[in-house]
KEKE-593257 format. One record per residue (C-alpha): y negated, x, z. Coordinates in steps of 0.5 Angstrom, whole numbers, padded with zeros to 4 digits, always signed. Layout:
BEGIN
YXZ ...
***
This chain:
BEGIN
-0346+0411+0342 -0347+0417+0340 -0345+0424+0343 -0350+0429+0344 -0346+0435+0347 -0338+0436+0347 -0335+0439+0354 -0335+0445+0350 -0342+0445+0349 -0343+0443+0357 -0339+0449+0359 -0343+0454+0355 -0350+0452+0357 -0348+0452+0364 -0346+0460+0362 -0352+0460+0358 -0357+0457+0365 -0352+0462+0370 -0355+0469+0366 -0362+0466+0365 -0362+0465+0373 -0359+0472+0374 -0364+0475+0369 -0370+0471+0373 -0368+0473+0379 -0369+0479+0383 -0363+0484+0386 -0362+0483+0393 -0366+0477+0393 -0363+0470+0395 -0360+0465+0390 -0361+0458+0394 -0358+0453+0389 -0359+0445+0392 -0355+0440+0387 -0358+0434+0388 -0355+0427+0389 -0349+0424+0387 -0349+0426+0380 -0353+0433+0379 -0347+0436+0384 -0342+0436+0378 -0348+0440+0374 -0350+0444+0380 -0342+0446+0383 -0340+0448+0376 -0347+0452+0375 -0345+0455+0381 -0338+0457+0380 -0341+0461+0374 -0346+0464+0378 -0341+0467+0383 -0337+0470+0378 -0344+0475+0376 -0343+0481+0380 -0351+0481+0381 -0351+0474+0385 -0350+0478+0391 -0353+0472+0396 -0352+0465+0393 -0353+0459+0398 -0351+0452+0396 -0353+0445+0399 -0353+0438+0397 -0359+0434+0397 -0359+0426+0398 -0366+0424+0396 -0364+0417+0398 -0370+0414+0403 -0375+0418+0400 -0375+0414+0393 -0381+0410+0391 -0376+0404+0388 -0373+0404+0394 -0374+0396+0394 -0373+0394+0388 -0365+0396+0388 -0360+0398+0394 -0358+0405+0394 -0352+0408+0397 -0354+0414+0401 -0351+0420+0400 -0348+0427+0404 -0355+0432+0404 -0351+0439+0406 -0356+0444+0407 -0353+0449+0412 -0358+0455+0412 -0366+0456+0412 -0369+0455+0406 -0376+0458+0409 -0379+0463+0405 -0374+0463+0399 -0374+0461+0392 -0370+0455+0391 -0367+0452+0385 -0366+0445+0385 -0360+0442+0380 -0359+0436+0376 -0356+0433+0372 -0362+0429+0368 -0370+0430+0367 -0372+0423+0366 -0379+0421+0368 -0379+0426+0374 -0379+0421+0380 -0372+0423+0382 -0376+0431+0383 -0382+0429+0386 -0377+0426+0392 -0372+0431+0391 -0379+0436+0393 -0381+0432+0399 -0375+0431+0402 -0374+0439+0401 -0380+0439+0405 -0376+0437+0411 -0371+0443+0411 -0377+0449+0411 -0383+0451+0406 -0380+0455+0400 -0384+0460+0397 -0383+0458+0390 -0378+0452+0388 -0375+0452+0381 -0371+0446+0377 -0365+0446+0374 -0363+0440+0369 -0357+0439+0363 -0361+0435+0360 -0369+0435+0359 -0372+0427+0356 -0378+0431+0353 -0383+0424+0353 -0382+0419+0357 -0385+0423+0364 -0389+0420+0369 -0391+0426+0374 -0392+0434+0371 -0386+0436+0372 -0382+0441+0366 -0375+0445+0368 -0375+0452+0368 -0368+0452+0365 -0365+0447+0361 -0360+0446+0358 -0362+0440+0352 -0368+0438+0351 -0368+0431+0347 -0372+0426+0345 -0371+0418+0346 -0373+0412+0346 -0375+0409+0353 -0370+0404+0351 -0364+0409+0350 -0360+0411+0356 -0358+0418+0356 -0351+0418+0361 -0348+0424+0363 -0341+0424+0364 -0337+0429+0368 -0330+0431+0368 -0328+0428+0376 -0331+0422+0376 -0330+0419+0368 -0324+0424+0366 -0329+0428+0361 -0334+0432+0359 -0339+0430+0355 -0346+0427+0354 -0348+0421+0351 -0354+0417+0347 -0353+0409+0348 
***
């Protein structure tokens, strides 16, 4: 196991992620931010916490979304659904979605078509702490990320969050 980033390290690029989402969106424009479920809301609600100390996030919507039912390996094993919390229109907005990893990009393309259900965005953007460079099966590149890395498609890169695993940290095992 080696540890790729320390609580410290999580802690400011999720500073880092907040500034560069002010700095990419216009004043007065809506900051629609969707966490994804279960483990992206830890990122996502830790991401918006930064995001509303900023005086220039005037207008920030947060939502939870689970992708459960529009998986493609939905058969393969038995998935717990999730609670989606998505209480206002995201017709014509610009939506970012959060998560925790980028891994072969399945987990986006159904977080996208399950967005659909909720109204037509006019642009959707992505949000990952941590980006796995070379194991993607469908074109899909966050637009903020916190770590690229590159791994083995035998190695498993886990996210562990404070509320669920009593620290902080991401690990390569």
């Amino acid at each position: 196991m080696k540890v790729v980033l320390s609580a410290n390290d999580i802690q400011l690029l999720i500073q880092r992620l907040a500034y560069q989402i002010i700095e990419n969106t216009r004043l007065g424009d809506d900051i629609i931010v969707i966490g994804m479920q279960p483990r992206g809301i830890y990122f996502s609600n830790r991401l918006v916490a930064a995001l509303k100390e900023m005086p220039e996030a005037t207008h920030l919507n947060y939502g939870k979304l689970d992708i459960t039912f529009y998986r493609d390996d939905l058969r393969k094993s038995l998935h717990v659904p999730n609670q989606t919390d998505i209480s206002f229109s995201i017709e014509n907005k610009k939506v970012i979605l959060v998560d925790d990893v980028l891994y072969t990009g399945r987990t986006i393309r159904a977080a996208m078509d399950a967005l659909m259900d909720f109204g037509r965005p006019s642009k959707v953007e992505l949000c990952v702490l941590i980006d796995r460079r070379l194991s993607r099966e469908f074109p899909i590149q966050p637009d903020y990320c916190g770590r690229a890395i590159d791994t083995f498609s035998t190695e498993k890169v886990k996210v562990q969050w404070n509320e669920l695993d009593g620290e902080d940290k991401v690990v390569l095992l």
